[in-house]
VMD Tcl script that builds the backbone (N, CA, C; Angstrom):
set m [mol new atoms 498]
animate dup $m
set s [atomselect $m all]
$s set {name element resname resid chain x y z} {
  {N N UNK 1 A 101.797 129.905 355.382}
  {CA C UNK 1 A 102.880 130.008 354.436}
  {C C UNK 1 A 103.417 128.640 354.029}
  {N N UNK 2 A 103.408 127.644 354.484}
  {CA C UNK 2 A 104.048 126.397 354.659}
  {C C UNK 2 A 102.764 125.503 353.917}
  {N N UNK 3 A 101.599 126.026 353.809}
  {CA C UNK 3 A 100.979 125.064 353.088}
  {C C UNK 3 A 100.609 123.907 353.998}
  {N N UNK 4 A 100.629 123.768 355.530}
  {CA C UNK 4 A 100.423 122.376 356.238}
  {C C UNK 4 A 98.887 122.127 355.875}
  {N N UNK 5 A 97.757 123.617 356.049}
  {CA C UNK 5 A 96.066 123.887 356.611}
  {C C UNK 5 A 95.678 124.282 354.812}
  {N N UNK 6 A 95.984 124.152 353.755}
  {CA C UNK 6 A 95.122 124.555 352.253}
  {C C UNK 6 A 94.448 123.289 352.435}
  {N N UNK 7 A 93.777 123.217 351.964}
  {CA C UNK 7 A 92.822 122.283 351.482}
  {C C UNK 7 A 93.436 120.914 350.762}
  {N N UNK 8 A 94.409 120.934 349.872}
  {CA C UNK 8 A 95.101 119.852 348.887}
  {C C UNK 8 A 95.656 119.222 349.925}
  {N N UNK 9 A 96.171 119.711 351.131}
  {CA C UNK 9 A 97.278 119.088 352.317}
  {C C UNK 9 A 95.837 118.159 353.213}
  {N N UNK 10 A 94.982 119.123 353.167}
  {CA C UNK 10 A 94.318 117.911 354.164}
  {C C UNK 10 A 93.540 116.884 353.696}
  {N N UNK 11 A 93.577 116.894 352.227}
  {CA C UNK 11 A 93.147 115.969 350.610}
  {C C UNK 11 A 93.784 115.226 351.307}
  {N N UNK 12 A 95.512 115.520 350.898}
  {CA C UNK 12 A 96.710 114.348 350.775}
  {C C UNK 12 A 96.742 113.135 352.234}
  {N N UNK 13 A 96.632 114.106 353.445}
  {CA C UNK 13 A 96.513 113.692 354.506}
  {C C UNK 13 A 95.635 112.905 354.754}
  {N N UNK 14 A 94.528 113.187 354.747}
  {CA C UNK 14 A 93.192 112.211 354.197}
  {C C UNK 14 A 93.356 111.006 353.590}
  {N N UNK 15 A 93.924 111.023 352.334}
  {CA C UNK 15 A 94.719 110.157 351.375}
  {C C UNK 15 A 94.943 109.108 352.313}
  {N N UNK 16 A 96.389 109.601 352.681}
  {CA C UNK 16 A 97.447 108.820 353.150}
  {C C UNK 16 A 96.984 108.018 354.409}
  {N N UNK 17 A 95.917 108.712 355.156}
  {CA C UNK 17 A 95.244 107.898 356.392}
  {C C UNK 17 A 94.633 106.737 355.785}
  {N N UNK 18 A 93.923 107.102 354.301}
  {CA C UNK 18 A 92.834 105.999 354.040}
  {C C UNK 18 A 93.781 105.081 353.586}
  {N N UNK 19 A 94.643 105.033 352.923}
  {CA C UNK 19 A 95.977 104.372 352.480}
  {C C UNK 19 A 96.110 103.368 353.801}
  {N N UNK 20 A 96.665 103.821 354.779}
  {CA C UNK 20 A 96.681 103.348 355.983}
  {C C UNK 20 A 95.911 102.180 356.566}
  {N N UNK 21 A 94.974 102.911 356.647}
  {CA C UNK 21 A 93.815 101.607 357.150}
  {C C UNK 21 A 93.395 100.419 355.825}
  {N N UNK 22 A 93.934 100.655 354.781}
  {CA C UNK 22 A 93.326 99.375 353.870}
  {C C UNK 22 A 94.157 98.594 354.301}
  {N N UNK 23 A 96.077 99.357 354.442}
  {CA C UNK 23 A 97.096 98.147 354.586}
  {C C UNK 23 A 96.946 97.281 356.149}
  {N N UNK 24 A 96.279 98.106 356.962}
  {CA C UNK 24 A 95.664 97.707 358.011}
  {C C UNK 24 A 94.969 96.952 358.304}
  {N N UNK 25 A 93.309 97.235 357.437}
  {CA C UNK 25 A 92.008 96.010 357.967}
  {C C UNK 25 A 91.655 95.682 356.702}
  {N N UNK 26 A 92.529 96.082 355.536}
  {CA C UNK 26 A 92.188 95.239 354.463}
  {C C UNK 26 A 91.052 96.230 353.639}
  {N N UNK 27 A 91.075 95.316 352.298}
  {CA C UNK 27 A 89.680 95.775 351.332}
  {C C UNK 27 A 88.165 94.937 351.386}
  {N N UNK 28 A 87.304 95.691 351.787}
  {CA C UNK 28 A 85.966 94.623 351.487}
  {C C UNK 28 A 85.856 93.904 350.216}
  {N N UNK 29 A 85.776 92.382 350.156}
  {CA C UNK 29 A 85.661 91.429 348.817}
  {C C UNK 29 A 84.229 90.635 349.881}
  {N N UNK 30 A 83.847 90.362 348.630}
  {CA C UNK 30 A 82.560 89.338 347.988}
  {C C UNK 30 A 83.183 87.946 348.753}
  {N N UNK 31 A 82.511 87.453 349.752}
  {CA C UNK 31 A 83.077 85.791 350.271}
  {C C UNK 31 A 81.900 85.153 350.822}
  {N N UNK 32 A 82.107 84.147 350.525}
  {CA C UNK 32 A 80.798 82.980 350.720}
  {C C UNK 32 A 80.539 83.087 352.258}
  {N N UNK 33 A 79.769 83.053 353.186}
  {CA C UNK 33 A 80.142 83.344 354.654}
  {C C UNK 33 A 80.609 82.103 355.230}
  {N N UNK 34 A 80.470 80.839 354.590}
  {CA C UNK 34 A 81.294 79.355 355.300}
  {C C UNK 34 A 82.717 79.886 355.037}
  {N N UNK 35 A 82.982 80.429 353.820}
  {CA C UNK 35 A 84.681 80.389 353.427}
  {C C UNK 35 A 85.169 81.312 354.342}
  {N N UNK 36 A 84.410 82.679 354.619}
  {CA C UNK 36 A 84.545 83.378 355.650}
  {C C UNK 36 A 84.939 82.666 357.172}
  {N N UNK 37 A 83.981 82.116 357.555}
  {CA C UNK 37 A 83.971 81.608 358.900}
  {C C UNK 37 A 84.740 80.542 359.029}
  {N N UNK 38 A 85.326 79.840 357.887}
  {CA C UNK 38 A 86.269 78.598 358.250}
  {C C UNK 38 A 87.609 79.410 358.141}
  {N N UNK 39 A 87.644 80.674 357.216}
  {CA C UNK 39 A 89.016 81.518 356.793}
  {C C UNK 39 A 89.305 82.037 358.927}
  {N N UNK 40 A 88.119 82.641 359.371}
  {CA C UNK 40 A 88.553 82.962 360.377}
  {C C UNK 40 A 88.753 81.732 361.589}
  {N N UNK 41 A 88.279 80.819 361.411}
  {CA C UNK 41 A 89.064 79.350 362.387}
  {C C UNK 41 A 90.622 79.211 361.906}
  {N N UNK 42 A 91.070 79.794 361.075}
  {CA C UNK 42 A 92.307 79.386 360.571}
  {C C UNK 42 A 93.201 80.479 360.822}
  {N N UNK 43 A 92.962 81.798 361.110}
  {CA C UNK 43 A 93.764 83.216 361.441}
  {C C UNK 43 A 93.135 82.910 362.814}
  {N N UNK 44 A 92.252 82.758 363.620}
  {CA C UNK 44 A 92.217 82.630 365.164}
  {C C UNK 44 A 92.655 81.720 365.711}
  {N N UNK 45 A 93.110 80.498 364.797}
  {CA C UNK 45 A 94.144 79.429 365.386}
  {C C UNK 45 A 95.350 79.253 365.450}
  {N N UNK 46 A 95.319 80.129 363.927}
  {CA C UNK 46 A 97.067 81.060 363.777}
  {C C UNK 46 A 97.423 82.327 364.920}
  {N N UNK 47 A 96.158 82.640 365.388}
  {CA C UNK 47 A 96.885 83.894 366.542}
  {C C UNK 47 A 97.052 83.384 368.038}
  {N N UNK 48 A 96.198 82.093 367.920}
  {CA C UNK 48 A 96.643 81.650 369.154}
  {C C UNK 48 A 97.709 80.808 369.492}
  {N N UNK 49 A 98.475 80.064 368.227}
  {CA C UNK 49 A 99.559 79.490 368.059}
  {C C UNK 49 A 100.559 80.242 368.548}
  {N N UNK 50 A 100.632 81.421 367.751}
  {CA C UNK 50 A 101.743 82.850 368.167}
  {C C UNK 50 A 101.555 83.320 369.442}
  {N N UNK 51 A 100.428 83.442 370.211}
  {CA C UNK 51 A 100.720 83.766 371.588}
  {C C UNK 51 A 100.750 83.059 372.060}
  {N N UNK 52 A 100.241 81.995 372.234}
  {CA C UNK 52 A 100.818 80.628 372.886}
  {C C UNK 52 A 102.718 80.604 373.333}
  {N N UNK 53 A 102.942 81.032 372.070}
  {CA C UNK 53 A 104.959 81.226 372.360}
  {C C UNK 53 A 105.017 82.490 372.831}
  {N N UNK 54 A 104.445 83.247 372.904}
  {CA C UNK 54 A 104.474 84.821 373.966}
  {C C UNK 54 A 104.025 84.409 375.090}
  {N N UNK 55 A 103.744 83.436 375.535}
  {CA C UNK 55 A 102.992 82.999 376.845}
  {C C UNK 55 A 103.670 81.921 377.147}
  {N N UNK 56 A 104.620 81.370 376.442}
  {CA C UNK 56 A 105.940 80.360 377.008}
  {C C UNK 56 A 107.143 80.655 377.394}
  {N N UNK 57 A 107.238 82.289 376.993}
  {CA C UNK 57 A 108.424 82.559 376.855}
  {C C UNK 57 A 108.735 83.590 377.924}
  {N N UNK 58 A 107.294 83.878 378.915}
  {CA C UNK 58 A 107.456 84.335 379.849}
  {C C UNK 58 A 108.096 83.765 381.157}
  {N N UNK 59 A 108.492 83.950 381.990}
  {CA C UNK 59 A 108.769 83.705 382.988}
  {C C UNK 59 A 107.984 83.517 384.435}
  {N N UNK 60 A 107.656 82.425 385.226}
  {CA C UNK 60 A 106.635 82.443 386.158}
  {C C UNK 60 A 106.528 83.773 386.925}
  {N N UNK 61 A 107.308 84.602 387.130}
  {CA C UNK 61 A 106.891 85.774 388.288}
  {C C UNK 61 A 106.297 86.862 386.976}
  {N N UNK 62 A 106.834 86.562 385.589}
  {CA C UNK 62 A 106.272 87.414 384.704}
  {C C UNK 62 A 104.741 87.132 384.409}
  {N N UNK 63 A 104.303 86.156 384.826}
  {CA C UNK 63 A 102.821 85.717 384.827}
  {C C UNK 63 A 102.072 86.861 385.563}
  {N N UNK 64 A 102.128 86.871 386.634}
  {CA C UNK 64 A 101.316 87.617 387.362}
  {C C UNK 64 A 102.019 88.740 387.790}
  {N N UNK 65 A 103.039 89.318 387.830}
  {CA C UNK 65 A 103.899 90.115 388.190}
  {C C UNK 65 A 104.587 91.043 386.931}
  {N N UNK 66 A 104.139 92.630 386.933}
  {CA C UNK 66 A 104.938 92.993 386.189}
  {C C UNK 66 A 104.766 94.682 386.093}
  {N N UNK 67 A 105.754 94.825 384.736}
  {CA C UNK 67 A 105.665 96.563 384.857}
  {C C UNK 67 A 104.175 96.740 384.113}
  {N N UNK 68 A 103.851 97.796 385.119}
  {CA C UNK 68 A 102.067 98.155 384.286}
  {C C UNK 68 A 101.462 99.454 384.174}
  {N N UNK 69 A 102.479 100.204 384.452}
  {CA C UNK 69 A 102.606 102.218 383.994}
  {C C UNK 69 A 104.126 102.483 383.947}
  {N N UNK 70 A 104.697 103.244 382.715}
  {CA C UNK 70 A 105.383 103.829 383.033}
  {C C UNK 70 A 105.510 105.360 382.207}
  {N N UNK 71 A 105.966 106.301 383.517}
  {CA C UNK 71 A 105.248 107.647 382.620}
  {C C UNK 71 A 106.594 108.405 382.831}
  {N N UNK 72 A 106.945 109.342 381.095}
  {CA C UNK 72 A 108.102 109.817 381.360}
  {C C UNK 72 A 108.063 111.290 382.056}
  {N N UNK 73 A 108.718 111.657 382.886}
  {CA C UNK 73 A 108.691 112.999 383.724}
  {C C UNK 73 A 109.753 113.842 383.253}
  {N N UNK 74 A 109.365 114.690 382.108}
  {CA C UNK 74 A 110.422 115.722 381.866}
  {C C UNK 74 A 110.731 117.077 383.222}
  {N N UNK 75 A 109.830 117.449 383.587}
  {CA C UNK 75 A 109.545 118.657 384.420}
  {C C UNK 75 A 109.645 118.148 385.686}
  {N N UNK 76 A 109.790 119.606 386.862}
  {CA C UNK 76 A 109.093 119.071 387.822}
  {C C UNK 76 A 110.369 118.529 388.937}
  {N N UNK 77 A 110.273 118.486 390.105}
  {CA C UNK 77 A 111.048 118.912 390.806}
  {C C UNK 77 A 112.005 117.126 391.061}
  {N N UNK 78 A 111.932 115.694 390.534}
  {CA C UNK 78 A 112.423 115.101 390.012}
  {C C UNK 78 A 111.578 114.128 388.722}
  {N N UNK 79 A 112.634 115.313 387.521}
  {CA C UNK 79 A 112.612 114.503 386.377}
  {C C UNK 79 A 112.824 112.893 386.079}
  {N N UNK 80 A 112.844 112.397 385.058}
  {CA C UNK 80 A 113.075 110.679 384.934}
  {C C UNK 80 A 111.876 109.961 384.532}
  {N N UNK 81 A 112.094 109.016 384.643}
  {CA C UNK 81 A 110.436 107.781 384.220}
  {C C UNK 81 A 110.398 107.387 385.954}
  {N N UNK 82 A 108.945 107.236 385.854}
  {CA C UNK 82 A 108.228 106.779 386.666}
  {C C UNK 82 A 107.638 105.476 386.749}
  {N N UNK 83 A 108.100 104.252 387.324}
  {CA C UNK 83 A 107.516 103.071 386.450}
  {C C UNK 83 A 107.137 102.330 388.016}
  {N N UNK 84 A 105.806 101.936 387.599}
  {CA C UNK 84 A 104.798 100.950 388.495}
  {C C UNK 84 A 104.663 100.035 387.820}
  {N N UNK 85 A 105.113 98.585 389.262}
  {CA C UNK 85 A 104.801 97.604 389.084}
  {C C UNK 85 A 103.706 96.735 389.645}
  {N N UNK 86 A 102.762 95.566 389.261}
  {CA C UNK 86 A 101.946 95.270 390.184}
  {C C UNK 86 A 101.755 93.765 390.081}
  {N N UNK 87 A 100.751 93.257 391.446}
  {CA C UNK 87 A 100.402 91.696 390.971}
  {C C UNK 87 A 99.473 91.630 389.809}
  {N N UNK 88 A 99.323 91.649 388.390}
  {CA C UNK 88 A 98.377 91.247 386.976}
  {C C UNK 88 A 98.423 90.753 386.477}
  {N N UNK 89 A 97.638 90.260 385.781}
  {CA C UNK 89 A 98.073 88.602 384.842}
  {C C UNK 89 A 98.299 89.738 383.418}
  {N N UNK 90 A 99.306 88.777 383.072}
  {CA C UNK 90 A 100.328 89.799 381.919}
  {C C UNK 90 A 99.270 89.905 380.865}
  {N N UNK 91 A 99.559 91.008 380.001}
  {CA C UNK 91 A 98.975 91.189 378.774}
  {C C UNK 91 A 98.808 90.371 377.636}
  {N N UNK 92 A 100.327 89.225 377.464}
  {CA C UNK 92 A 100.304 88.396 376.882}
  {C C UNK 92 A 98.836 87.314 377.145}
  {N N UNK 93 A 99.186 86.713 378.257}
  {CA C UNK 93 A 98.350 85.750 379.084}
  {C C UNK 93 A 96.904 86.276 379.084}
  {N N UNK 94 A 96.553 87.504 379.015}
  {CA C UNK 94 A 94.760 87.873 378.667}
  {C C UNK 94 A 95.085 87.493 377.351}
  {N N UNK 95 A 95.870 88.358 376.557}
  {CA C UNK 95 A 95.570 87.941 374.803}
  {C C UNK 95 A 95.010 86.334 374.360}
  {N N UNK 96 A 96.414 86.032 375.014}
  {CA C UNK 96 A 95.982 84.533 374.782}
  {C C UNK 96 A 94.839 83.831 374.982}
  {N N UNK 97 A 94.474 84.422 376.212}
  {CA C UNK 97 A 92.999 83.490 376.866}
  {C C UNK 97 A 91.841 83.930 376.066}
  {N N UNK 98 A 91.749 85.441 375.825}
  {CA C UNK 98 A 91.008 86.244 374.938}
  {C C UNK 98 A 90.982 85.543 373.058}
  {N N UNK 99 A 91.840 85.106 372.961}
  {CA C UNK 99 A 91.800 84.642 371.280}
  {C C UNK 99 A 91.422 82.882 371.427}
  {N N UNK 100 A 91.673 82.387 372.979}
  {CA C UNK 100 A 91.583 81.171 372.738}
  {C C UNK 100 A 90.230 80.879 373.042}
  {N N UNK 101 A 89.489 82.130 373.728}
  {CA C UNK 101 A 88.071 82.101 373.922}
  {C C UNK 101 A 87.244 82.158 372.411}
  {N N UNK 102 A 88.128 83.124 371.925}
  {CA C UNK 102 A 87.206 83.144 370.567}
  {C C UNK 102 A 87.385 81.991 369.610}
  {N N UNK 103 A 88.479 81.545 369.570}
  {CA C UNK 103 A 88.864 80.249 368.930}
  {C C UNK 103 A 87.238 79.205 369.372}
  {N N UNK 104 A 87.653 79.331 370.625}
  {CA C UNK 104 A 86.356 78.208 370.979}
  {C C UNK 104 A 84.924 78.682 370.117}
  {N N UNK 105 A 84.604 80.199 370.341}
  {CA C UNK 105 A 83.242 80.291 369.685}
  {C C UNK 105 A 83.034 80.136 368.272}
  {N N UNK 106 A 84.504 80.460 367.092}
  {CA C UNK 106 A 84.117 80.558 365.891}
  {C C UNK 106 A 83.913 78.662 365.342}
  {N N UNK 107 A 85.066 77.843 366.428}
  {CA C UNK 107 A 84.658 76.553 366.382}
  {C C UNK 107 A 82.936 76.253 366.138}
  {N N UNK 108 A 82.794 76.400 367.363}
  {CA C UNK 108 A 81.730 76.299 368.009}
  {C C UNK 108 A 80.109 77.021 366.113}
  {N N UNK 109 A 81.104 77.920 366.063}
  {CA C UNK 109 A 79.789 78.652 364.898}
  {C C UNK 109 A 80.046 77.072 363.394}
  {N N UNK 110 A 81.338 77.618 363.109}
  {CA C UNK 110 A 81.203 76.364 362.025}
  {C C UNK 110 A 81.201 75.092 362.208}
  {N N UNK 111 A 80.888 74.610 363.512}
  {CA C UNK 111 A 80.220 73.131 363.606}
  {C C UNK 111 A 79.436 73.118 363.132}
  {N N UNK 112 A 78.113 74.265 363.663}
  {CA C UNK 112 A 77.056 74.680 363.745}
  {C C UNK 112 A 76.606 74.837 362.377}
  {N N UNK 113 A 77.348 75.423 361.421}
  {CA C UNK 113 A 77.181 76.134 360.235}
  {C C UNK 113 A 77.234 74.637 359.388}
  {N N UNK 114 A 77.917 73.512 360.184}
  {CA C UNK 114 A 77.724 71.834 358.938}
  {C C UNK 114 A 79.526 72.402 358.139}
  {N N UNK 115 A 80.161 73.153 358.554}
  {CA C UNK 115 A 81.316 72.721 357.747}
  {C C UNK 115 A 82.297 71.883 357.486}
  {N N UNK 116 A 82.453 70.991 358.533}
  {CA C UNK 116 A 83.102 70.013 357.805}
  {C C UNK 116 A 82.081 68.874 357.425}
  {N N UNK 117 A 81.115 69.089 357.847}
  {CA C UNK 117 A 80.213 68.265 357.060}
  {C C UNK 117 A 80.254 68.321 354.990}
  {N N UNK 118 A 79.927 69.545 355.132}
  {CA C UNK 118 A 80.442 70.156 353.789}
  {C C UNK 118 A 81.385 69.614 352.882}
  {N N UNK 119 A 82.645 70.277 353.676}
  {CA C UNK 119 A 83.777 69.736 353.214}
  {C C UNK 119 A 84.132 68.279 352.761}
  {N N UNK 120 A 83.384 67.387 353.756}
  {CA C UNK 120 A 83.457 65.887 353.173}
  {C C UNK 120 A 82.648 65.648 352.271}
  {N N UNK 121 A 81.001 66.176 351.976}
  {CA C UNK 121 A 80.591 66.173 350.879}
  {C C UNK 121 A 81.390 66.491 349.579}
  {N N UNK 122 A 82.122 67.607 349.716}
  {CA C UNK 122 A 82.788 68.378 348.605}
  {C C UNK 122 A 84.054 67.020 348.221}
  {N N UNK 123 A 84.534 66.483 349.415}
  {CA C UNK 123 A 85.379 65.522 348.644}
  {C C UNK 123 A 85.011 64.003 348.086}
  {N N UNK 124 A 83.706 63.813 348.738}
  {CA C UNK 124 A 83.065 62.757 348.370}
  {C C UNK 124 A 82.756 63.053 346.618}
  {N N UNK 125 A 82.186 64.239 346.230}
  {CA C UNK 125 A 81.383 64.403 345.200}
  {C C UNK 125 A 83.176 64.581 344.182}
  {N N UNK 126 A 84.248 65.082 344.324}
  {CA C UNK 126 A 85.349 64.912 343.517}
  {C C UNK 126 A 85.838 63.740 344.062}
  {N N UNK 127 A 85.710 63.290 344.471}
  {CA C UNK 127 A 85.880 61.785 344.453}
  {C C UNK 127 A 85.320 61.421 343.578}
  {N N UNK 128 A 84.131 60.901 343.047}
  {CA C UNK 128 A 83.383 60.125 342.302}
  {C C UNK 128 A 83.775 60.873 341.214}
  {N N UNK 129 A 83.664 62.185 341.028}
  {CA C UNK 129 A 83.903 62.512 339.288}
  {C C UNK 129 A 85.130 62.134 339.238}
  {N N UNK 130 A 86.570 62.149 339.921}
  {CA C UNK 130 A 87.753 61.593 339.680}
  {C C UNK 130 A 87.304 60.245 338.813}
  {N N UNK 131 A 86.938 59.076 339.721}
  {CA C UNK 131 A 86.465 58.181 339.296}
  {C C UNK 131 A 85.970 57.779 338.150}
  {N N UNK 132 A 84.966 58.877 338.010}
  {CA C UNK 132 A 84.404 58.959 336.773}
  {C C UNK 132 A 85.158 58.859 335.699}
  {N N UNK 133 A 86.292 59.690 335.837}
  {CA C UNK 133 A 86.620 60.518 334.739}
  {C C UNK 133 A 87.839 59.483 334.460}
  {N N UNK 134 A 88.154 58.465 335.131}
  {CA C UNK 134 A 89.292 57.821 334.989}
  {C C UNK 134 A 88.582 56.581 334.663}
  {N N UNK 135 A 87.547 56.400 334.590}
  {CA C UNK 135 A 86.893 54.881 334.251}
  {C C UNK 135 A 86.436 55.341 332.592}
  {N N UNK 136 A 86.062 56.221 332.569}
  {CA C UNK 136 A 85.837 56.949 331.466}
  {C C UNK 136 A 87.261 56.866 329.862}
  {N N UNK 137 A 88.607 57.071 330.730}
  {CA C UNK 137 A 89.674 56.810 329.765}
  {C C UNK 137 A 90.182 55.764 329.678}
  {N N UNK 138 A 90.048 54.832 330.667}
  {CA C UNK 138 A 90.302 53.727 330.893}
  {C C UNK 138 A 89.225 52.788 329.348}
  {N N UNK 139 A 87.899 53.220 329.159}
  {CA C UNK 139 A 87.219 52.947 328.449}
  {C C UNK 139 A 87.907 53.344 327.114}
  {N N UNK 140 A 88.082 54.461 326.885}
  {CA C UNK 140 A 88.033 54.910 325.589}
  {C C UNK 140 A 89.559 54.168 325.177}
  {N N UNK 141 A 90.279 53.828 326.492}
  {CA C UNK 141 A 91.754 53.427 325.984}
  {C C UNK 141 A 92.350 51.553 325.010}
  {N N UNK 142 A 90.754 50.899 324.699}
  {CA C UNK 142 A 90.425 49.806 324.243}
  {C C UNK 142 A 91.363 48.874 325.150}
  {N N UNK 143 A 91.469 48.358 326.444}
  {CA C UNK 143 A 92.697 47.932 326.844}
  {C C UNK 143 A 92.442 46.397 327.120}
  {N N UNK 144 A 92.841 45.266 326.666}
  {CA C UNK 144 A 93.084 44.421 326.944}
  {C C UNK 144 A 92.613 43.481 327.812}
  {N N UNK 145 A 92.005 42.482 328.031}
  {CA C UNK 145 A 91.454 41.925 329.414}
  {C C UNK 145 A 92.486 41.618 330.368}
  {N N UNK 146 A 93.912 41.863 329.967}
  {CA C UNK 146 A 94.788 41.456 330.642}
  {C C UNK 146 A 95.399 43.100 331.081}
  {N N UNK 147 A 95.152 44.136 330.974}
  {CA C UNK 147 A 95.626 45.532 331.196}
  {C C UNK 147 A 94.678 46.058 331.879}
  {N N UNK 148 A 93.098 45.362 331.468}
  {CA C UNK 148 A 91.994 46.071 332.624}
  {C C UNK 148 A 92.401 45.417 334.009}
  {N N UNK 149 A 92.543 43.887 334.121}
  {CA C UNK 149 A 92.832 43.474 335.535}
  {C C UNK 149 A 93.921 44.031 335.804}
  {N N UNK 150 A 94.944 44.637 335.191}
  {CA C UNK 150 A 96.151 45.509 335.920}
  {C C UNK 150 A 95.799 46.551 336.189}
  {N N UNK 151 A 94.906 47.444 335.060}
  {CA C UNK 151 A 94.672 48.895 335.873}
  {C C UNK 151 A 93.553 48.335 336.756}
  {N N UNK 152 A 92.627 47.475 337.254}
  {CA C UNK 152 A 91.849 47.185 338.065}
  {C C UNK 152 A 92.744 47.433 339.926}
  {N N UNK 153 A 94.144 47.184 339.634}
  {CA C UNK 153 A 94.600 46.841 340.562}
  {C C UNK 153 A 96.048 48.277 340.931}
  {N N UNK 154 A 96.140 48.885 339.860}
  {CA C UNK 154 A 97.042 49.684 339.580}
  {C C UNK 154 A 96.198 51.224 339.921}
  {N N UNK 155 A 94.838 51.660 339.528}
  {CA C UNK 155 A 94.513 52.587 339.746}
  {C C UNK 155 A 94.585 52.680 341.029}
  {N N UNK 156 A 93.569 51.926 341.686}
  {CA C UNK 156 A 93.681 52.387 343.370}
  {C C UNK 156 A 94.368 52.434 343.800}
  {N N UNK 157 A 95.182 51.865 343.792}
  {CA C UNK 157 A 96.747 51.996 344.336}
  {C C UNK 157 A 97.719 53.050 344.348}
  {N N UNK 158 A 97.501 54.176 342.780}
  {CA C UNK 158 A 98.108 55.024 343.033}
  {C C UNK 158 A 96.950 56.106 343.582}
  {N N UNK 159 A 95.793 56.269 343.953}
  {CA C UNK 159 A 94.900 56.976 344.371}
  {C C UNK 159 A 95.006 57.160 345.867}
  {N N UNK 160 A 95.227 55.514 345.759}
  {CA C UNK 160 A 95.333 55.607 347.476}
  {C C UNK 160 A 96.622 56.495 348.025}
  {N N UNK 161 A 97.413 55.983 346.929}
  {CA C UNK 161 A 99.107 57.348 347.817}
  {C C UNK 161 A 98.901 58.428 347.421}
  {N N UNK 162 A 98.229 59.030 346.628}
  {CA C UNK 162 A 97.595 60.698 346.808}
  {C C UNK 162 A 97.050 60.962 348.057}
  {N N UNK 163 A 96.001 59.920 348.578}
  {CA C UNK 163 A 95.001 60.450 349.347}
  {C C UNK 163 A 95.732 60.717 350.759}
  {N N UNK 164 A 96.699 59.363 351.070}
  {CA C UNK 164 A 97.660 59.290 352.220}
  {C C UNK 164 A 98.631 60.356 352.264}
  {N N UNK 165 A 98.815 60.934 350.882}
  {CA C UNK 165 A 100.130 62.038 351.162}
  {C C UNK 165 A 99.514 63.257 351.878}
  {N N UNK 166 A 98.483 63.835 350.873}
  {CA C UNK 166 A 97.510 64.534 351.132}
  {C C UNK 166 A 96.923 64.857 352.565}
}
mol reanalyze $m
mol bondsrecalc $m
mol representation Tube
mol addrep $m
């Protein structure tokens, strides 16, 4: 009568799960697998940053010491929560070690993979077209033998405080 079990309800339900998991693990996109694998050195260095402060903010007996069941008892001849404690290395403190392990391997892949090798190519090669492209207006700008030895001395100079800010 209520309509929970027709067919359109377990459509909607359906729906709303798949809804769920995109805002969750995301949409599959098209990515280069370096941009991939350097994107994930940068979210596994970002998750270990964040537990790193979940793992400072514990307390030494909270290291190895802590609550590690607790089950609520409605019924039963005494009701209440039931809570066990034990000697374990906290949940935080695996996470952490667990993401800082992987940190090490995805390192470890884009060494492997030449990415920052890459990357300095990529700035070497806009480097030179910069260059290019500024020797280029410098040309077309008919300038003076007395304005070329200034921009001779004036370009790099402001190139260089890009590169330093940068």
């Amino acid at each position: 009568m209520h309509g929970g079990s027709t067919k359109s309800h377990k459509v909607a339900g359906q729906k709303a799960l798949a809804e769920q998991a995109v805002k969750t693990f995301g949409l599959p996109r098209e990515i280069d697998p370096r941009d991939a694998l350097l994107e994930e050195v940068h979210r596994t260095a970002g998750a270990v940053a964040w537990l790193h402060e979940q793992v400072q903010a514990l307390t030494p007996d909270q290291v190895v010491w802590g609550k590690t069941e607790e089950v609520d008892k409605q019924a039963g001849e005494f009701p209440g929560v039931d809570t066990k404690h034990a000697a374990e290395v906290n949940v935080w403190v695996q996470l952490w070690r667990a993401e800082r392990a992987h940190l090490v391997k995805v390192c470890e892949k884009a060494i492997g993979a030449g990415l920052e090798e890459r990357r300095v190519r990529l700035a070497e090669q806009q480097g030179a077209m910069l260059a290019g492209v500024i020797k280029a207006i410098l040309g077309d700008l008919d300038l003076s033998p007395e304005q070329q030895t200034k921009a001779a001395t004036v370009v790099p100079f402001r190139l260089r405080a890009v590169a330093t800010a940068g």
